[in-house]
KOLKE-816847 format. One record per residue (C-alpha): residue number from 1; residue in three letters; x, y, z. Coordinates in pm, 1 decimal. Example, Ala and Ser with C-alpha at 12.3 -4.5 7.8 and 13.67 -1.06 7.14 Angstrom:
<bafis>
pavo / pator / u / v / w
1 / ALA / 1230.0 / -450.0 / 780.0
2 / SER / 1367.0 / -106.0 / 714.0
</bafis>
This chain:
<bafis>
pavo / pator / u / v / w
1 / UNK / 0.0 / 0.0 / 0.0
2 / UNK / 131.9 / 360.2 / -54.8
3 / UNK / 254.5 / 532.2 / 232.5
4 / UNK / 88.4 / 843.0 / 346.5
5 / UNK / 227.5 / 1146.1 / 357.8
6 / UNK / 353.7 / 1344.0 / 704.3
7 / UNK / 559.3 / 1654.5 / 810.9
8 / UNK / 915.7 / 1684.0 / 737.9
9 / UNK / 1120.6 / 1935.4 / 814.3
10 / UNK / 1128.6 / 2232.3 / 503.1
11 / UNK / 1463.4 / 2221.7 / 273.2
12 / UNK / 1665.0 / 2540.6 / 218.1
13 / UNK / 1718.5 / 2702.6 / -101.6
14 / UNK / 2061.4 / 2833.7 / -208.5
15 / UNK / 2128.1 / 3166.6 / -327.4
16 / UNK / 2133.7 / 3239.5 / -667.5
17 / UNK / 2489.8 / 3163.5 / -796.2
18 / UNK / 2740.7 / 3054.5 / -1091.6
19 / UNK / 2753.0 / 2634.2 / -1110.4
20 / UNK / 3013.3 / 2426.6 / -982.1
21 / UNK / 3089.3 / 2181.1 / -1263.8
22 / UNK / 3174.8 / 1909.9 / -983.2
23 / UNK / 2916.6 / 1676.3 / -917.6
24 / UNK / 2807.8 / 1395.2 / -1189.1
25 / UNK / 2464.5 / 1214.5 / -1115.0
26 / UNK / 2447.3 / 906.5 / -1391.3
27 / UNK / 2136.0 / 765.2 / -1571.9
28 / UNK / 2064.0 / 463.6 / -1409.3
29 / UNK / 1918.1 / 290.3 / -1693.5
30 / UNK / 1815.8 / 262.2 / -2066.7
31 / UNK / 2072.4 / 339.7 / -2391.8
32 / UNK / 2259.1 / 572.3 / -2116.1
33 / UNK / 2301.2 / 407.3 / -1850.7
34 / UNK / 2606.4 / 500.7 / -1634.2
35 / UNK / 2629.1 / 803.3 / -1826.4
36 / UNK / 2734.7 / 1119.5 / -1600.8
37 / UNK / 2542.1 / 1409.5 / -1602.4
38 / UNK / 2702.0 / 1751.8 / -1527.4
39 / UNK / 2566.6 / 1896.4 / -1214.6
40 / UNK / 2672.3 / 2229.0 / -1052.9
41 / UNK / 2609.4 / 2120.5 / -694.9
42 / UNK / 2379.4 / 2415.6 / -611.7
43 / UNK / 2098.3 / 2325.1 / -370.0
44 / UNK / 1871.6 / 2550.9 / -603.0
45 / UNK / 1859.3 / 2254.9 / -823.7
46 / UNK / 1726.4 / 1969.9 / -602.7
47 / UNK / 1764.4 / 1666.2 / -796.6
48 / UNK / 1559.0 / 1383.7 / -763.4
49 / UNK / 1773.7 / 1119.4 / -550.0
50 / UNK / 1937.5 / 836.2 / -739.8
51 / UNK / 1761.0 / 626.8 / -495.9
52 / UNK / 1394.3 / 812.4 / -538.9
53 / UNK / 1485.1 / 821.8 / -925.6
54 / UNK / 1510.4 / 451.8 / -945.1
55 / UNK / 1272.7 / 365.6 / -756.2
56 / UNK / 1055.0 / 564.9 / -981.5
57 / UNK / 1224.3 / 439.0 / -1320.2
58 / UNK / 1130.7 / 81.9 / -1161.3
59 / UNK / 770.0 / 177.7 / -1187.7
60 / UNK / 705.2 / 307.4 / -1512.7
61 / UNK / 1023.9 / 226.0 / -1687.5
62 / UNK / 883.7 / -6.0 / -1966.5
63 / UNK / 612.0 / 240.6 / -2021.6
64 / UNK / 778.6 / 499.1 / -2113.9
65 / UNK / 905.2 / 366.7 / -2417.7
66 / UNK / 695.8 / 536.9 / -2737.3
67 / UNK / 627.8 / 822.3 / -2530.0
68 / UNK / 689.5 / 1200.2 / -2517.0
69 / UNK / 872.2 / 1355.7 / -2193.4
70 / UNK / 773.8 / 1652.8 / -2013.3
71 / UNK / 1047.4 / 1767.4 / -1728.4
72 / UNK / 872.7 / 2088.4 / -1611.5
73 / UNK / 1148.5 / 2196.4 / -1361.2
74 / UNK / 1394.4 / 2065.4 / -1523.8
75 / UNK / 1723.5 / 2092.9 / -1275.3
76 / UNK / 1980.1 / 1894.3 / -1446.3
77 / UNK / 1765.8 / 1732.7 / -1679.6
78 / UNK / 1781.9 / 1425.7 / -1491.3
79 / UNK / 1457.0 / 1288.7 / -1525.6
80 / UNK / 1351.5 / 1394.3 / -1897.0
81 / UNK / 1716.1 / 1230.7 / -2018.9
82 / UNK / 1644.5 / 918.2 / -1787.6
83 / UNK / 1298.4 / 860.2 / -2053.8
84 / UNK / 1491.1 / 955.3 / -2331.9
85 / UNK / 1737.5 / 702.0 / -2230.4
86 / UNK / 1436.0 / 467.1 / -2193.7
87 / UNK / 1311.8 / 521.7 / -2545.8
88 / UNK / 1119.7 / 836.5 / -2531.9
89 / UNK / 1068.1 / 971.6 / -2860.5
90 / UNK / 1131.6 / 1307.3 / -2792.7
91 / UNK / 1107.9 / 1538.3 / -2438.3
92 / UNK / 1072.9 / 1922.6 / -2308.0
93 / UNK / 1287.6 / 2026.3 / -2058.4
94 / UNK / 1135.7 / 2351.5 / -1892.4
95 / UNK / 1453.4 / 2561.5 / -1664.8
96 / UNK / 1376.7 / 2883.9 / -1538.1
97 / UNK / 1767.0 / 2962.6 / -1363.7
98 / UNK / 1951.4 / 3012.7 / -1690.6
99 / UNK / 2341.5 / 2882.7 / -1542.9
100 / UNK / 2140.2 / 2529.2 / -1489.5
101 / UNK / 1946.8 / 2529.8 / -1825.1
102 / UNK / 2288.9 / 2600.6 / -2002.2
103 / UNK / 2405.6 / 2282.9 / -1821.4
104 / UNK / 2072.9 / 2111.4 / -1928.8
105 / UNK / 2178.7 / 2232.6 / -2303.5
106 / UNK / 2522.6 / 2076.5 / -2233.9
107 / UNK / 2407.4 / 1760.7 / -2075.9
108 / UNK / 2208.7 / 1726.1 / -2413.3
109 / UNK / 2423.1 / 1798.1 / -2648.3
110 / UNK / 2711.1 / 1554.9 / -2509.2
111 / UNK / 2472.8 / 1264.3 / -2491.6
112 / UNK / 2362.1 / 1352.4 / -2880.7
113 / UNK / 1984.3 / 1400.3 / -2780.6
114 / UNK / 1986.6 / 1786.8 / -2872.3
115 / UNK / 1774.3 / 1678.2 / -3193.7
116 / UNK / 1525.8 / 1468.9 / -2949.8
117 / UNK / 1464.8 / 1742.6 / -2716.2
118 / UNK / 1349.7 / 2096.3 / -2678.1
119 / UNK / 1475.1 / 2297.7 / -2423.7
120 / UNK / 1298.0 / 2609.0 / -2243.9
121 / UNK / 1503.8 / 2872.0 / -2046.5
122 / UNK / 1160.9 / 2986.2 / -1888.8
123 / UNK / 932.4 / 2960.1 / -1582.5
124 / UNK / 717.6 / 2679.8 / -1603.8
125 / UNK / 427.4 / 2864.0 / -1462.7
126 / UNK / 409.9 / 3084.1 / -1751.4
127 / UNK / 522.0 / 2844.1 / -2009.3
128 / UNK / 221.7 / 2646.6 / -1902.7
129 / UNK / -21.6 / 2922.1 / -1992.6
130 / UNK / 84.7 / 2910.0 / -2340.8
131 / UNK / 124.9 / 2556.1 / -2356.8
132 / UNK / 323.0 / 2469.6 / -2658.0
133 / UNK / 108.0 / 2251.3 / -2964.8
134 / UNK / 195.7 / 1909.9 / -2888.2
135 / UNK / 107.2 / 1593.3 / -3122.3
136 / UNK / -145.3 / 1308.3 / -3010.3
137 / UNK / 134.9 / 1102.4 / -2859.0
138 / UNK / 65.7 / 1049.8 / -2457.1
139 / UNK / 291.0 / 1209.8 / -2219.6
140 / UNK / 514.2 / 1129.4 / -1925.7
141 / UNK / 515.2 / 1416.1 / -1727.9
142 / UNK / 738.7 / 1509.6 / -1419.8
143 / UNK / 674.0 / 1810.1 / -1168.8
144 / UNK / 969.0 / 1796.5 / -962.2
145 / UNK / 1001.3 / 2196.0 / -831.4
146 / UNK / 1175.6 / 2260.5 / -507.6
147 / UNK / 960.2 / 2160.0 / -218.4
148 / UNK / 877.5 / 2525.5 / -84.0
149 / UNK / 661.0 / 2586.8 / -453.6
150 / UNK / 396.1 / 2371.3 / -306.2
151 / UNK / 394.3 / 2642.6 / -24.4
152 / UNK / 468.9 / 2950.4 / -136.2
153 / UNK / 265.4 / 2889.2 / -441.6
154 / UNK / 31.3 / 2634.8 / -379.1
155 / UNK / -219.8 / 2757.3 / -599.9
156 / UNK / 20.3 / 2799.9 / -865.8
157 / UNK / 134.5 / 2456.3 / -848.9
158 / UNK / -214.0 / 2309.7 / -817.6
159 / UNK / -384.3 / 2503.7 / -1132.4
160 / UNK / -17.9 / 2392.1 / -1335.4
161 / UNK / -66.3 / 2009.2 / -1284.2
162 / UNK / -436.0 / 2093.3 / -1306.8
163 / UNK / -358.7 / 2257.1 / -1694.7
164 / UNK / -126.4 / 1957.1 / -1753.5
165 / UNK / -369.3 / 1733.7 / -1643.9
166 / UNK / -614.6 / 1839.3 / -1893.0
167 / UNK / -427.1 / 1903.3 / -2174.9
168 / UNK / -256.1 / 1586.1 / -2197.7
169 / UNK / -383.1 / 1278.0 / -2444.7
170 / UNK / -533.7 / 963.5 / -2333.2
171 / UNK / -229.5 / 705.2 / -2147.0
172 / UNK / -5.9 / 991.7 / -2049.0
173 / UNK / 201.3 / 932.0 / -1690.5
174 / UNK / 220.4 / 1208.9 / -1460.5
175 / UNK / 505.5 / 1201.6 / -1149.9
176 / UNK / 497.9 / 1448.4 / -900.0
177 / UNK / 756.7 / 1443.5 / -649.9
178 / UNK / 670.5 / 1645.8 / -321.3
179 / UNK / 758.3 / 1664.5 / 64.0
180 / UNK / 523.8 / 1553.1 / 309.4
181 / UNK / 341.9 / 1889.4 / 304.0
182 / UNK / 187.5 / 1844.8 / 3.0
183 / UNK / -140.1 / 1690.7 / -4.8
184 / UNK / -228.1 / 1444.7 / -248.2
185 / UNK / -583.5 / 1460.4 / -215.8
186 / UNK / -589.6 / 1790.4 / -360.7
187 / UNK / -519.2 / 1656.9 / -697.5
188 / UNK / -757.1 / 1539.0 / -992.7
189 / UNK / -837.5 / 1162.7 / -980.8
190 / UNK / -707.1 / 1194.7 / -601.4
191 / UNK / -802.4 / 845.7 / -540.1
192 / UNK / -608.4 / 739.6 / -869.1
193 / UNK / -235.5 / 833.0 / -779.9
194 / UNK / -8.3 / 606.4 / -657.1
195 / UNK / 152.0 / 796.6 / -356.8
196 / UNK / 476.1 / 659.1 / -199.7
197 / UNK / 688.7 / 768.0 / 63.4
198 / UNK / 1096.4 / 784.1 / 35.9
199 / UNK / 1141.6 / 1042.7 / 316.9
200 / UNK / 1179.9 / 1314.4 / 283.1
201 / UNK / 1014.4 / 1277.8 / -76.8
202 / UNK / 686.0 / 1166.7 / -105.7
203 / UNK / 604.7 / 1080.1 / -505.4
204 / UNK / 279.9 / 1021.9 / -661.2
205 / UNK / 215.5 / 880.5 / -996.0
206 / UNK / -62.2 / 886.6 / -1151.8
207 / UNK / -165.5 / 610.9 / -1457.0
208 / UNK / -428.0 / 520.5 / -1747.3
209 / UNK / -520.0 / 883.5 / -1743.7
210 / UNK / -779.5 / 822.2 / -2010.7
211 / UNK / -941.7 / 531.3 / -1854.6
212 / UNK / -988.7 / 808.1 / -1575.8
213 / UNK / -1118.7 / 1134.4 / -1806.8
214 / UNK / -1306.1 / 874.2 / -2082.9
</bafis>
C-alpha cells in the first residue's frame, strides 16, 4: 500500500549563484546508462535522489518507451534524459535559472539528444499558460520543483498540474515528487495516484489517465 504522507522538516534554497561543474549524477538505466550528467552542486537545483529516481524508473520504466517527456522543472535534466534514455521519442525540458538550463543544453548535447529534445530557459508557470502545440502522442510528465513551490505557491502549483492534467492525451504518466506537506488529495483523480513515501520525498504517480477522463 502507498505510504501516506507526514511533516518533514522544510529544505533550504541556495542563493542564486554561478555552477560548480563538480558533481556527476548518472542515468541509471536505458541506452545511457552510467552516463554522467554535469551537475553544478547548487541546492537551487534539487535533484531527484538516485535512490527516489530509481525507484521511480522501476515503476514506469517499460512504459515509457513510445512516449513524449515533459520535465517541467527541469534541474539537471535528470529525469527527462532518464525517458529519453528509456526510449522516449522526444522530451521538453522547462529551466527557469539560466546557469542550470545552459548545463541542461550541455548535458544534451554531449549525450547527442539535442535533436530529441526541446529545451525552455523559462518559468514553467508561464510556459504552461501558453502551452506549446503538442502531437497526439501520450505524455510522461514530471513536476519535480523545489519543495517550498507547493507552499509559497500552492495555488500555482495546483492550477499547473491541473492545466497539464487536462491538456494531456489519453495514457499519459504524470510524477509528481513532493515533501510531506503536500497533499495528495488535492489533486484530480485523487483516489487514482499512486503515492509513496521515500522520506523526505513523497512521489505520486498517476496512470491510465484516459481510462480516468473517458
Amino acid at each position: 500500500m502507498p505510504s501516506r504522507p507526514g511533516k518533514p522538516k522544510s529544505n533550504p534554497r541556495s542563493s542564486d549563484k554561478e555552477p560548480r561543474l563538480d558533481a556527476p549524477i548518472r542515468i541509471i538505466g536505458g541506452d545511457f546508462k552510467n552516463k554522467k550528467l554535469v551537475y553544478s552542486g547548487d541546492e537551487l537545483t534539487r535533484p531527484m535522489k538516485q535512490r527516489v529516481r530509481a525507484a521511480v524508473f522501476n515503476l514506469i520504466g517499460p512504459a515509457i518507451k513510445g512516449k513524449y517527456a515533459i520535465d517541467l522543472f527541469a534541474g539537471t535534466g535528470a529525469l527527462g534524459i532518464e525517458a529519453l534514455s528509456r526510449r522516449a521519442v522526444g522530451a521538453t525540458f522547462i529551466e527557469r535559472h539560466i546557469p542550470t538550463s545552459k548545463l541542461v543544453r550541455q548535458n544534451l548535447d554531449d549525450l547527442g539528444l539535442s535533436d530529441r529534445a526541446q529545451l525552455f530557459a523559462a518559468n514553467t508557470f508561464f510556459w504552461a499558460r501558453r502551452l506549446p502545440k503538442f502531437d497526439d502522442t501520450p505524455w510522461v510528465v514530471f513536476c519535480s520543483p523545489p519543495y517550498e513551490l507547493f507552499i509559497s505557491q500552492a495555488d500555482e502549483m495546483l492550477a499547473l498540474i491541473n492545466a497539464m492534467l487536462a491538456a494531456a492525451p489519453p495514457d499519459s504518466i504524470f510524477v509528481v515528487e513532493s515533501d510531506q506537506r503536500f497533499d495528495f488529495a488535492s489533486l484530480p483523480h485523487a483516489e487514482a495516484w499512486d503515492v509513496r513515501e521515500y522520506a523526505p520525498a513523497v512521489v505520486g504517480i498517476l496512470r491510465d489517465l484516459g481510462e480516468l477522463t473517458s
